[in-house]
C-alpha positions as MATLAB code, in Angstrom:
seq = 'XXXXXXXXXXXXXXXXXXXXXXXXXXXXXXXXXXXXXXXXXXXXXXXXXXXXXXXXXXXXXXXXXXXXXXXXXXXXXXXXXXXXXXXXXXXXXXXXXXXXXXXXXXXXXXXXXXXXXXXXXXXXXXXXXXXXXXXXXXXXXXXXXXXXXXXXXXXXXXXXXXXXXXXXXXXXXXXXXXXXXXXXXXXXXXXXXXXXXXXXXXXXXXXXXXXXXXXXXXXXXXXXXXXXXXXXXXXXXXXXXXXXXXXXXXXX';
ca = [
      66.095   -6.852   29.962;
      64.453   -6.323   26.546;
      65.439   -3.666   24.275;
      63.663   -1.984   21.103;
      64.057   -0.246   17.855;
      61.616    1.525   15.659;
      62.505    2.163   11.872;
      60.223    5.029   10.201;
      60.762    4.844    6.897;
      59.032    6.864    4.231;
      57.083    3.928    3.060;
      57.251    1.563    6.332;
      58.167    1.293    9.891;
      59.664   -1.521   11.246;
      59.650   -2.545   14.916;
      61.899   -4.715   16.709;
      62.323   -6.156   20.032;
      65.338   -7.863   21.247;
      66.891   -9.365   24.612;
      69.589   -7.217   25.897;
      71.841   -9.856   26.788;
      71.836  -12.372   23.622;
      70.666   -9.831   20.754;
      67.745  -12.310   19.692;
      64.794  -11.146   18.231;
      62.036  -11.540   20.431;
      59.160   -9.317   18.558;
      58.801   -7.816   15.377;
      56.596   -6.268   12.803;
      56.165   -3.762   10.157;
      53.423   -1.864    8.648;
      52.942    0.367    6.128;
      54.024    4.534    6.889;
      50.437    6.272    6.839;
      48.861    9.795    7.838;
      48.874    9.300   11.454;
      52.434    8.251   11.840;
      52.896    9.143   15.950;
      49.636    7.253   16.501;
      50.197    4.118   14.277;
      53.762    4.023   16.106;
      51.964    4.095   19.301;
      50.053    1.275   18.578;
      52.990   -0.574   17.315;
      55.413   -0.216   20.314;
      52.777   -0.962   22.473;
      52.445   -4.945   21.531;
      55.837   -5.633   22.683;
      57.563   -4.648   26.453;
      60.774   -3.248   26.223;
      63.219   -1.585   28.694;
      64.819    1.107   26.333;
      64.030    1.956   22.973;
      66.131    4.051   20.246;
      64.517    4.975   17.476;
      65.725    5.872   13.866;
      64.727    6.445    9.873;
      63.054    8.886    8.255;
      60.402    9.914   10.353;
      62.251    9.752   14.138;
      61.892   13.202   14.680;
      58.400   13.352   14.888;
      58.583   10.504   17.367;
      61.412   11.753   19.395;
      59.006   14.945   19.766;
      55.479   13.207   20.289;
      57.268   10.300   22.766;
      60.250   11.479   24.224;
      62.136    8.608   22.707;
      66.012    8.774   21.778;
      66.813    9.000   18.679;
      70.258    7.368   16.686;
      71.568    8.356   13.082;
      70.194    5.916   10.233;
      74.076    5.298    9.099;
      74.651    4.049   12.766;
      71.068    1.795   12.857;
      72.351    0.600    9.164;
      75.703    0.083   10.293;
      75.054   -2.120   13.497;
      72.416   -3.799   12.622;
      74.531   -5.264    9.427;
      76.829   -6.455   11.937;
      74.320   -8.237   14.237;
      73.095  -10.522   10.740;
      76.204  -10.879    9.189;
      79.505  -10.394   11.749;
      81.906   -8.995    9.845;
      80.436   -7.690    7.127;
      82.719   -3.996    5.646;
      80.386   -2.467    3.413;
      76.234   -1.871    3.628;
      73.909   -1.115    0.793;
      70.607    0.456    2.154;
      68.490    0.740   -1.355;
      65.180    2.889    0.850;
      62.057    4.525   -0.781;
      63.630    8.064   -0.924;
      66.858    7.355   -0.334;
      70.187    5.353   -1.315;
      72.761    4.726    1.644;
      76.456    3.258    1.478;
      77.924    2.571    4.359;
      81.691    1.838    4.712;
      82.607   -0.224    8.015;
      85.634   -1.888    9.730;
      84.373   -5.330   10.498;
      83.291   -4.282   14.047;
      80.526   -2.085   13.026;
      81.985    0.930   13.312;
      81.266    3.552   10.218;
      84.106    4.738    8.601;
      82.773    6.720    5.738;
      79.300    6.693    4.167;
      77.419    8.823    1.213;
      73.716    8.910    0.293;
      72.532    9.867   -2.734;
      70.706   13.196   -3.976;
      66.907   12.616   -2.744;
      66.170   12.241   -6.158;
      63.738    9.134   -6.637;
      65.222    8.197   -9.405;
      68.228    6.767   -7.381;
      65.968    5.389   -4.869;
      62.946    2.637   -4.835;
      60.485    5.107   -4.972;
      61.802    5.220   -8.747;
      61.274    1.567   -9.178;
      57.446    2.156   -7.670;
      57.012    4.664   -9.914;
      57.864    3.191  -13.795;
      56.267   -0.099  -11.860;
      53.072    1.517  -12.032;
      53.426    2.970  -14.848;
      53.932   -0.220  -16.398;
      50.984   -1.933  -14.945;
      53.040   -4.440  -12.354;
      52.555   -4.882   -8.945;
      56.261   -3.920   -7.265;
      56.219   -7.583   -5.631;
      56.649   -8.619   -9.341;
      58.632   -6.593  -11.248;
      61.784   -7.443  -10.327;
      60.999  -11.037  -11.510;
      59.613   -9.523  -14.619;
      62.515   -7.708  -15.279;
      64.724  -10.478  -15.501;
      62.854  -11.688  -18.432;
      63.969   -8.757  -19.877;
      66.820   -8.458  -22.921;
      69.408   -5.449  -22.218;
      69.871   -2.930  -24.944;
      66.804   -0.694  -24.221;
      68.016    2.866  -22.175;
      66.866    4.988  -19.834;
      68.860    8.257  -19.769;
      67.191   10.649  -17.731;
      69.126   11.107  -14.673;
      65.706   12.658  -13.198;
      62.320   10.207  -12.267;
      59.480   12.187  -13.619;
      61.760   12.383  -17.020;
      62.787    9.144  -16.767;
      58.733    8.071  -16.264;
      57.666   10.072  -19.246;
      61.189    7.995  -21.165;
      59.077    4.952  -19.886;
      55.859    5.939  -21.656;
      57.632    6.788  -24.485;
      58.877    3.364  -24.821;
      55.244    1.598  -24.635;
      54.087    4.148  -27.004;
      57.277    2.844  -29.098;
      56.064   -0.350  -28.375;
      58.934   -2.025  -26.775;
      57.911   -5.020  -24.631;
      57.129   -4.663  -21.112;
      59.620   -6.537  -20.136;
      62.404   -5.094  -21.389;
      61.469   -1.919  -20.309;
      61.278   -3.029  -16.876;
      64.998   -4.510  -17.435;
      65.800   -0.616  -18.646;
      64.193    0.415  -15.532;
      66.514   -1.703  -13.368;
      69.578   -0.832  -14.960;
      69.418    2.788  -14.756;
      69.081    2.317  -11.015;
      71.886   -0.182  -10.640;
      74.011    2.213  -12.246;
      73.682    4.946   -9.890;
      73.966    2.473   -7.348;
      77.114    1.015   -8.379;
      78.574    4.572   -8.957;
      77.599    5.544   -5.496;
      79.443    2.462   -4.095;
      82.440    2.774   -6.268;
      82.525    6.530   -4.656;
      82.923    5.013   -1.085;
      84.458    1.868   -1.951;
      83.744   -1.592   -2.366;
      84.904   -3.843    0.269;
      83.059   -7.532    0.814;
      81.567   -8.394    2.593;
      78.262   -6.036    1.549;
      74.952   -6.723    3.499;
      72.175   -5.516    1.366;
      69.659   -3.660    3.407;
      66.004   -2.222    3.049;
      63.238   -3.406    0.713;
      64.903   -3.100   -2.682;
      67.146   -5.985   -1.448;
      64.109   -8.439   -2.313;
      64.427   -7.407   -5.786;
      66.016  -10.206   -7.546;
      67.176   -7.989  -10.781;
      68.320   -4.941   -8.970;
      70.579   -7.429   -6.742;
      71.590   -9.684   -9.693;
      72.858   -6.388  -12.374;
      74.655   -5.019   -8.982;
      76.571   -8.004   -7.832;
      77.149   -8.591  -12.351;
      78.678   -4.963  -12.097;
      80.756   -5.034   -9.126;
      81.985   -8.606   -9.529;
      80.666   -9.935   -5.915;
      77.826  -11.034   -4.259;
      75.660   -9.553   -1.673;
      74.486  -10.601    1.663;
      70.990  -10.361    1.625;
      69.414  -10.800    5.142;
      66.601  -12.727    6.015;
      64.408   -9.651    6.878;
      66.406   -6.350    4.802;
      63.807   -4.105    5.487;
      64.573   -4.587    9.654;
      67.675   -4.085    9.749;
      67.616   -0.170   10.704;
      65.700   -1.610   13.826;
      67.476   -4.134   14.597;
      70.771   -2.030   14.641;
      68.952    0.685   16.767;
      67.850   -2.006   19.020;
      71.083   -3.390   19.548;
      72.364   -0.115   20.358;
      69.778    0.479   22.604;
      71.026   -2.285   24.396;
      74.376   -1.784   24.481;
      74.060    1.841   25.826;
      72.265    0.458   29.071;
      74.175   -2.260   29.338;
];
């Protein structure tokens, strides 16, 4: 018995295969969130059988509508698929491209409380794609070039197209890139850490989604809070692979 979970994010969907009985991974891939999302998921779940598939994220409506498919909550995906890579683990951190999630959980995977943040980008990674841009880096690297960055240059703005025109106002300033990136980073640590402290803090805290391959946004959150973060091998999966293991367990 195989079981599946599809992730449609705003800016990717992830797809994951496991088997039912062991909970390892079997299949997986990811590709970019375009026009034709129902089709492009079509293709995707086609490469791999499966025997039951939940699927989750921003986009699982659509899917549930077009497919048929069953749909779970992306604080339960979050939440049991941060158990299945790190048993154990009380807290997740789920840094997406529109949204923030925190995820308080009792060691077993269960939620206890969670809180996402406002659907403002500029507590989300679409704010880190944005002033990326802006300042002329490919995302991959801007993390890296933030941490070449000295602190003591501010973003204020709690909004991101204010906080983007505080950006160009820097360059204009001429402040170096790099430090403006740093700026960039701290802003949305910040709200990060805020958000946590709202729900929180209990270690261990798996560190879900893309934004968890960011090595400044992880190092100024784990400085803040005084603890370090479990990064999984694959962040961005693990809203599929929590579907998919819940996907097994309900036909189990």
């Amino acid at each position: 018995m195989r079981a599946a979970g599809l992730d449609i994010g705003s800016r990717s969907v992830e797809f994951v295969v496991i088997e039912s009985e062991t909970g390892r991974v079997v299949h997986e891939r990811e590709i970019p969130t375009g026009p034709a999302m129902a089709e492009e998921c079509r293709l995707l779940v086609d490469e791999a059988p499966f025997d039951r598939l939940l699927a989750t994220g921003y986009g699982r409506s659509l899917v549930e509508v077009s497919f048929g498919f069953p749909t779970v909550t992306e604080i339960k995906a979050f939440g049991r698929g941060a158990q299945a890579a790190h048993p154990g683990c009380r807290m997740v951190l789920d840094v997406g491209g529109q949204d923030t999630k925190v995820i308080s959980l009792n060691g077993a995977g269960k939620v206890l409380r969670f809180e996402m943040n406002d659907r403002c980008a500029a507590g989300a990674g679409r704010f880190l794609e944005m002033t990326a841009a802006a300042l002329r880096y490919e995302i991959d690297e801007f993390g890296a070039a933030a941490r070449q960055g000295a602190p003591g240059t501010v973003i204020s703005s709690m909004c991101a197209v204010f906080s983007e025109s505080e950006v160009v106002g820097l360059m204009t300033k001429g402040s170096r890139r790099e430090d403006i990136a740093r700026a960039v980073h701290d802003s949305l640590a910040r709200r990060i850490v805020s958000q946590m402290r709202r729900v929180g803090i209990s270690p261990p805290i798996v560190f879900a989604g893309g934004a968890a391959r960011n090595p400044c946004l992880r190092h100024l959150i784990e400085q803040d809070i005084g603890q370090a973060l479990v990064v999984p091998e694959a962040p961005q999966r693990i809203g599929a692979l929590g579907a998919a293991m819940l996907a097994a367990e309900a036909s189990a």
